[in-house]
C-alpha positions in Angstrom: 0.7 -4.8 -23.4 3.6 -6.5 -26.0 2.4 -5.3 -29.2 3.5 -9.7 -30.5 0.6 -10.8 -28.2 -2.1 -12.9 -30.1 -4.7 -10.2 -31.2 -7.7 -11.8 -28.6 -5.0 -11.4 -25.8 -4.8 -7.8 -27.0 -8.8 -7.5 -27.0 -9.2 -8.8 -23.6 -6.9 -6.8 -22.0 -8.7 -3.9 -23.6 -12.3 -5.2 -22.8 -10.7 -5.5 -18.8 -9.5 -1.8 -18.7 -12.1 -0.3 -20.3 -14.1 -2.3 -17.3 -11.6 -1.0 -14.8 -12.1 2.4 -16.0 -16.1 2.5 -16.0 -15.8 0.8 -12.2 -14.3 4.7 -11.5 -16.6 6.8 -13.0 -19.6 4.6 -11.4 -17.6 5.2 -7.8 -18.1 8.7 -8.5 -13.9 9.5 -8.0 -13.2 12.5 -10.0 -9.6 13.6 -10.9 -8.2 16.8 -12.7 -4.1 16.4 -13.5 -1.5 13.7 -12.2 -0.6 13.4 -9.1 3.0 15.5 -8.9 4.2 17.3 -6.0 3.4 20.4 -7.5 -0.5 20.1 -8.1 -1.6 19.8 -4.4 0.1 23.3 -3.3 -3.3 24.9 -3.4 -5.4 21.8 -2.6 -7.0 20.7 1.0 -9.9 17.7 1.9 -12.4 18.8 3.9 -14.7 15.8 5.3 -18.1 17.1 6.3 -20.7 16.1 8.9 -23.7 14.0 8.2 -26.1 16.0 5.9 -23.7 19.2 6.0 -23.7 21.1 2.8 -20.2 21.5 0.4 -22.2 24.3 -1.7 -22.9 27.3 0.7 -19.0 26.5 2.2 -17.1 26.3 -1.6 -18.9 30.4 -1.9 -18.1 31.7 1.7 -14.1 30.5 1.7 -13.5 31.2 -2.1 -13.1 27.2 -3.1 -14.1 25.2 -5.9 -14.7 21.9 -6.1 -12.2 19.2 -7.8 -13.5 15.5 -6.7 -15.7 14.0 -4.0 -14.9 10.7 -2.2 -17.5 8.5 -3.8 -20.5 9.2 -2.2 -18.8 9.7 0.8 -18.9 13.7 2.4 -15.6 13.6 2.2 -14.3 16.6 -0.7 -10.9 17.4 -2.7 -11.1 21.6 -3.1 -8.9 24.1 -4.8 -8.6 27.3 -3.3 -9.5 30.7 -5.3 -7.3 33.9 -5.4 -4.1 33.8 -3.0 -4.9 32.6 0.7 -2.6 30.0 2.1 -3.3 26.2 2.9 -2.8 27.0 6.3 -5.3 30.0 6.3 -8.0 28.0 4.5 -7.5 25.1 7.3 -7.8 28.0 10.3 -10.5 29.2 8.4 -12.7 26.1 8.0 -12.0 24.6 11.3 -14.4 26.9 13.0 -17.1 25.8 10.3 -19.5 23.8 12.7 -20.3 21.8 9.3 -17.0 20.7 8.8 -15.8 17.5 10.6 -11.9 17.4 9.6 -9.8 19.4 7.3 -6.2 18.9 6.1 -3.8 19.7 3.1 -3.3 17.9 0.4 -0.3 16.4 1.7 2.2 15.0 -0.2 3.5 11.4 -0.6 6.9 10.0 -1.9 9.0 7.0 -2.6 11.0 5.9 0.5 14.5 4.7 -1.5 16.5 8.8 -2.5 17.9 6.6 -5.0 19.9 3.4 -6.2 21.5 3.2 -3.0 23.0 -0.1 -4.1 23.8 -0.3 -7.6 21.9 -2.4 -9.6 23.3 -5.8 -10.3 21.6 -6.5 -14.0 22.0 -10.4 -15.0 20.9 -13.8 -13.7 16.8 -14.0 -13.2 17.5 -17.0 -10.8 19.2 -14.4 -8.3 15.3 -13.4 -7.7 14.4 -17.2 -6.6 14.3 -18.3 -3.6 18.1 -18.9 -3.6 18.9 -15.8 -2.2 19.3 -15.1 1.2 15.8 -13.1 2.2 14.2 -15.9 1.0 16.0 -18.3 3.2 15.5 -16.2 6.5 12.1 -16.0 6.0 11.8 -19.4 5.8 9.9 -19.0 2.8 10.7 -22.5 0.3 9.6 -24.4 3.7 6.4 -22.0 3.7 5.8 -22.7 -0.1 5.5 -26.4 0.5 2.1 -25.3 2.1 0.9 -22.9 0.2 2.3 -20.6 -2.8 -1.0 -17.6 -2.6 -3.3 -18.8 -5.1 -6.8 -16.9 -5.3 -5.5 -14.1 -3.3 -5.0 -10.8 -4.8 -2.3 -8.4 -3.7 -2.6 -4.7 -4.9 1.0 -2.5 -5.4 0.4 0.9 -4.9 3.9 2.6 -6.9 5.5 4.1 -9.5 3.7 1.1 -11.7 5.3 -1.6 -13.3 6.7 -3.4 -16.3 4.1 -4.9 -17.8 6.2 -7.0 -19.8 8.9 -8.7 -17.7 9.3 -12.2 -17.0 9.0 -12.2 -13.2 5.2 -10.7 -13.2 4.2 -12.5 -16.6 0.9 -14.5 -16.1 0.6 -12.8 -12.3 -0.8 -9.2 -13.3 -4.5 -8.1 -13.2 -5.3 -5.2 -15.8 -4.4 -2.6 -12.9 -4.7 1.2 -13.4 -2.9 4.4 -13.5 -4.1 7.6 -11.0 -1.6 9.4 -12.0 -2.2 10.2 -15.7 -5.7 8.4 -15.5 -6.0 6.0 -18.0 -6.4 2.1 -17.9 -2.1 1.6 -18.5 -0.3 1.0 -15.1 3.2 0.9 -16.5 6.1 3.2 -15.2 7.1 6.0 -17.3 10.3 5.1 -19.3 12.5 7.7 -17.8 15.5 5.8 -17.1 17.6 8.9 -15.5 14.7 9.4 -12.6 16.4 8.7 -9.5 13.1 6.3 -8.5 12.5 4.9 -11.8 12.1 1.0 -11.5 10.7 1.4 -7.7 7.5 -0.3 -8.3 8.6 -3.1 -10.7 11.0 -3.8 -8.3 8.1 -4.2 -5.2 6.6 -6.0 -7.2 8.6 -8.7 -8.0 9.2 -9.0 -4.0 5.6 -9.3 -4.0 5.6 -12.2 -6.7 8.5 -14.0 -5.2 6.7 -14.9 -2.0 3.3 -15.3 -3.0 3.8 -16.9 -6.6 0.8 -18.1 -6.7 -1.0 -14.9 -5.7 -2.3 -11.8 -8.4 -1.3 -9.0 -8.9 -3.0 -5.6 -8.9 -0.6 -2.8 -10.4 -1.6 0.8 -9.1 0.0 3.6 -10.3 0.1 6.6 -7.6 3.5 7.8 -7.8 4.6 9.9 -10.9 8.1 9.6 -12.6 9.6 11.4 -9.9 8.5 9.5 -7.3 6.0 12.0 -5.8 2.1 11.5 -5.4 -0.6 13.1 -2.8 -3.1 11.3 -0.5 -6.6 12.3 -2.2 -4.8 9.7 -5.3 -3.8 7.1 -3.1 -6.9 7.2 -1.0 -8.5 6.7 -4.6 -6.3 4.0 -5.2 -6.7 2.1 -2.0 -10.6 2.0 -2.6 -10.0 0.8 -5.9 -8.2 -2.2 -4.8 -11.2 -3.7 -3.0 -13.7 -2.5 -5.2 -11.9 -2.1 -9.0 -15.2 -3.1 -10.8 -17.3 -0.5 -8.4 -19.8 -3.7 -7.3 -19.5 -4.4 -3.7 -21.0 -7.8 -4.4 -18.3 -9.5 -6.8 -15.5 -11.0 -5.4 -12.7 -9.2 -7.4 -10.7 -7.1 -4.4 -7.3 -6.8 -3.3 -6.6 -9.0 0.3 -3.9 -7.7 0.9 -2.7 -3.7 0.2 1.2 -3.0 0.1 2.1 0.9 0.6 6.3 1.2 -0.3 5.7 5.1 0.3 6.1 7.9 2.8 4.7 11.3 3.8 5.5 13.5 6.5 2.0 14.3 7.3 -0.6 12.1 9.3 -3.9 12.5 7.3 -7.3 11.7 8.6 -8.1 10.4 5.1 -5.8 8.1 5.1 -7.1 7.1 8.6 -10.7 6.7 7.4 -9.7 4.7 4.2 -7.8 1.9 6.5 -10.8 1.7 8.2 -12.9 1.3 4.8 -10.7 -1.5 3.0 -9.9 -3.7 6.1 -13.4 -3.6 7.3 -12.9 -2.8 10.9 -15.3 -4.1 13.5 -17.1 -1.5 14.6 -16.6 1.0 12.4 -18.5 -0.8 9.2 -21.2 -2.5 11.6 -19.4 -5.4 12.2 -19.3 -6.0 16.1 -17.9 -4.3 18.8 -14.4 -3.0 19.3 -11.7 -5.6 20.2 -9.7 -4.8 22.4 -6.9 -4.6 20.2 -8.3 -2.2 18.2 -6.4 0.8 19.5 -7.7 3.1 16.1 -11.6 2.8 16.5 -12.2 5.8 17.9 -15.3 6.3 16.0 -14.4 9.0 13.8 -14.6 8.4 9.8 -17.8 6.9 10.3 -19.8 9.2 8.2 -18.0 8.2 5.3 -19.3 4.5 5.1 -21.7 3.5 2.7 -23.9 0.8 1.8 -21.8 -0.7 -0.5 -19.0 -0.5 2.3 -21.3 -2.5 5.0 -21.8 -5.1 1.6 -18.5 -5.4 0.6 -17.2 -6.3 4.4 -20.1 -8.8 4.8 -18.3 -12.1 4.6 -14.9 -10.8 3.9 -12.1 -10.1 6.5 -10.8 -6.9 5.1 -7.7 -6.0 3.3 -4.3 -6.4 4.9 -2.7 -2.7 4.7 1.2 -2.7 4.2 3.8 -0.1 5.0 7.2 0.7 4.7 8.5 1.9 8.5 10.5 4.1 6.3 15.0 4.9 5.8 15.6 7.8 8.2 17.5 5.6 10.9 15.3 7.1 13.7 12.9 5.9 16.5 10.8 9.2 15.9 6.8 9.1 14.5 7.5 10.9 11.2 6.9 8.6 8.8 3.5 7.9 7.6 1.2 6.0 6.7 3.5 3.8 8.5 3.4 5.0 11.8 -0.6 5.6 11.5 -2.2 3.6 14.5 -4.2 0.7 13.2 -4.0 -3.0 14.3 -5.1 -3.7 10.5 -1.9 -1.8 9.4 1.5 -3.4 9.1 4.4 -1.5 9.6 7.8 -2.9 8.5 11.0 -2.0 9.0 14.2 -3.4 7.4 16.8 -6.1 8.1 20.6 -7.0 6.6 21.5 -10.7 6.5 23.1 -10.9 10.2 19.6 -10.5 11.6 20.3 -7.2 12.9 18.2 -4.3 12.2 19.4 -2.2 8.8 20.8 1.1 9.6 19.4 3.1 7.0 15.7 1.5 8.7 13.3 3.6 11.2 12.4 1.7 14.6 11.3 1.9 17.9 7.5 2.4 17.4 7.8 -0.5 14.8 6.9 -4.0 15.9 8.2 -6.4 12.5 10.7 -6.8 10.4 11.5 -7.9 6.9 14.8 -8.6 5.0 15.2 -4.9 3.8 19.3 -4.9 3.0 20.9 -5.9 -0.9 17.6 -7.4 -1.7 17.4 -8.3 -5.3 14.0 -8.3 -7.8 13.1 -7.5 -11.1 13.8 -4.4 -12.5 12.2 -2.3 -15.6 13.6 -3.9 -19.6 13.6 -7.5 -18.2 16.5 -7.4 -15.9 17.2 -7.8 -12.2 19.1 -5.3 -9.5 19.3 -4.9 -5.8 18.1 -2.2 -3.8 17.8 -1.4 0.0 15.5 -0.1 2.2 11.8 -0.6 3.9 10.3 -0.7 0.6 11.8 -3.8 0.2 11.1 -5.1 3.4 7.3 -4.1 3.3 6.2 -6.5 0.1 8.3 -9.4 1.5 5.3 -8.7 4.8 2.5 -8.6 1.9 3.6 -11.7 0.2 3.2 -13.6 3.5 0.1 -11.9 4.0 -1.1 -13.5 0.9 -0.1 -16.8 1.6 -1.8 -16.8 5.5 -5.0 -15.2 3.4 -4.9 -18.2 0.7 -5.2 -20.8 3.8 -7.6 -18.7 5.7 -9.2 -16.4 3.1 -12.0 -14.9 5.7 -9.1 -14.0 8.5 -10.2 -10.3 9.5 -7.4 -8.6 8.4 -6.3 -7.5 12.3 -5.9 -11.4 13.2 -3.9 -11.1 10.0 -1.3 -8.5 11.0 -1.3 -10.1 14.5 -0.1 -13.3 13.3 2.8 -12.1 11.1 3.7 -9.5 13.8 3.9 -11.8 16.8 5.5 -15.2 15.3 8.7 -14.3 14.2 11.8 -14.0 15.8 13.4 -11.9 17.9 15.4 -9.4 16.0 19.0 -9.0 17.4 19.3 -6.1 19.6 15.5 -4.7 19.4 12.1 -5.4 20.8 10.7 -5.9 17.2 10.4 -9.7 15.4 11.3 -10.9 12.6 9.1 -12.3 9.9 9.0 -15.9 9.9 6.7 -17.2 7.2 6.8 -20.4 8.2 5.6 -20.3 11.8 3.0 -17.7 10.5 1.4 -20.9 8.3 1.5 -23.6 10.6 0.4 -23.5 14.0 2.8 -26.8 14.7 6.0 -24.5 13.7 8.0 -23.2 16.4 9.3 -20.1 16.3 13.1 -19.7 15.8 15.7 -18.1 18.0 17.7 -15.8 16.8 21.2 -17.4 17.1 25.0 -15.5 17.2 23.6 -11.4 17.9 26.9 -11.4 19.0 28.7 -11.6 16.2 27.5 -8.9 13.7 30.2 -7.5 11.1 30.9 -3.9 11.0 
């Protein structure tokens, strides 16, 4: 918060985190340390069966108990004396009581690095001038609609509370990491990801102007988090002030992260914020719905079945990821869910980055030189899916602020299957545009032939 603010701007910011931060406690999420690599080496989740007992299990295995999942049977555990994850995981398998159990796995920013130097100088480069914008169709799409009332939660590295792009657009936010009501990024200007989340974020802002912002903090200074915090996080967004009956959640969830491991709390948490028929008690399966299998259905609440009723779910968004391969090894992106967008990255020829993953993925976003605001007031370019991925939440806001009770699958359909061929793959392009307006045509890709080297 800038220090010159008029002192009642000061109190209410105060008054809202102090809200924020009392909406945890009464969701019963506990947390011990931040959220670095280094603290999940001795850490697994173990998700119980209905009525099963954590007690008898934490004395038998040598565990102790650092958070539970709301109300939800669903348990972050240390482990005692010097057994292995892996060991603990064998063991607890063949508990009867337990229904899934899984490390503490590890999550990270996608972008090594500044792998395009950062171009620091005119804020108008960040309008929609520059080319993303225009192949997006997106100052067409804003004639419609520019996001307002929607809310878009940025789950990052945090952001800079006080540059000009985000000014007026932020929601008091929080930070899982160090676990207080301030969701700015750690001024460490020699980290290799520092300025990762300001710079989704102003992505985020360019498309949906109009839209909120909700700045989560997940990933520490080095870029590195774990998925019992961002599973915390994600809950948060849809329920920050821990009342399933107020209207003050996130619509749409962007995810500018990777991990190597598929989690099945990750899996059930999709389910919980975008409301999935049949898994909250909302209807059948779809047939779309390639993900409800069932499972993660013990962890639904009440407040879960009250929070979806009326609402169509939040929009989860993720990064495809900047290994250049068509292998699954990049999640949550490559998670199976028809309410989860995966994106991967295009340059301005309308060709698929080559730094971008592919293959399983079925959109695309401008992902290549893509410029946005940048920690101290300034603006740079970066590359990669992160870049791509809030560009896909941003137009997920504006199809929510037109059609705010959308189930969040009929969402991700829409922006998946309106765009554009992409030149040389399977996958579309985003076309905001045609994603709007049911009149628009979809555009043809024109001159694949003629891409640069």
């Amino acid at each position: 918060m800038d220090n010159n603010a008029p002192a009642v701007a000061r109190t209410a910011f105060a008054a809202a985190a102090r809200v924020a931060a009392a909406a945890l406690v009464a969701l019963g999420m506990c947390h011990q340390g931040a959220a670095a690599k280094a603290d999940t080496d001795d850490e697994i989740i173990v998700q119980l069966r209905e009525r099963a007992e954590i007690a008898p299990l934490l004395v038998k295995h040598q565990l102790s108990l650092i958070g539970r999942f709301g109300q939800r049977p669903i348990y972050r555990l240390k482990i005692i004396g010097q057994a292995s994850v892996k060991q603990k995981v064998e063991a607890l398998r063949r508990e009867w009581e337990v229904r899934s159990v899984e490390p503490n796995a590890t999550f990270k920013v996608l972008e090594p690095g500044k792998n395009v130097p950062w171009a620091i100088g005119d804020p108008a480069a960040t309008s929609a001038a520059q080319w993303a914008a225009q192949s997006i169709r997106l100052p067409e799409a804003h004639r419609i609609t520019t996001g307002r009332g929607v809310r878009i939660a940025v789950l990052d590295t945090g952001v800079d509370r006080r540059h000009p792009a985000l000014a007026g657009r932020l929601l008091p936010g929080f930070d899982f990491v160090d676990w207080d009501p301030d969701p700015s990024e750690e001024a460490d200007p020699l980290s290799r990801t520092y300025g990762h989340g300001t710079h989704v974020a102003g992505l985020v802002a360019m498309v949906a102007p109009g839209a909120r912002i909700l700045p989560l903090r997940v990933l520490d200074a080095q870029g590195y988090g774990n998925v019992w915090v961002l599973a915390e996080a994600m809950l948060h967004a849809v329920d920050p002030d821990g009342d399933p009956a107020t209207d003050d959640g996130a619509h749409v969830i962007n995810l500018s992260l990777t991990s190597q491991a598929r989690t099945e709390l990750f899996k059930t948490v999709v389910k919980l914020v975008s409301c999935k028929k049949g898994s909250l008690g909302g209807g059948a399966k779809e047939p779309d719905d390639e993900d409800d299998d069932g499972s993660g259905d013990e962890g639904i609440t009440l407040g879960d079945k009250a929070r979806c009723s009326g609402f169509g779910g939040a929009v989860v968004v993720a990064a495809a990821g900047n290994l250049g391969t068509d292998k699954i090894q990049e999640y949550p992106a490559a998670e199976a869910s028809s309410s989860l967008l995966s994106v991967a990255a295009s340059d301005r020829e309308g060709w698929l980055a080559p730094f971008s993953n592919y293959g399983w993925v079925k959109l695309a976003a401008p992902g290549a030189e893509i410029t946005s605001s940048v920690p101290g007031g300034g603006y740079g370019t970066w590359s990669g899916t992160s870049m791509a991925a809030p560009l896909v939440a941003g137009a997920a806001a504006l199809v929510r602020s037109l059609e705010r009770g959308l189930p969040a699958d009929k969402v991700a359909k829409r922006l998946r299957e309106r765009g554009a061929k992409l030149c040389g793959t399977p996958m579309r392009q985003l076309d905001v545009l045609a994603a709007l307006d049911d009149g628009v045509a979809r555009r043809d890709k024109a001159g694949c032939d003629k891409r640069s080297d």
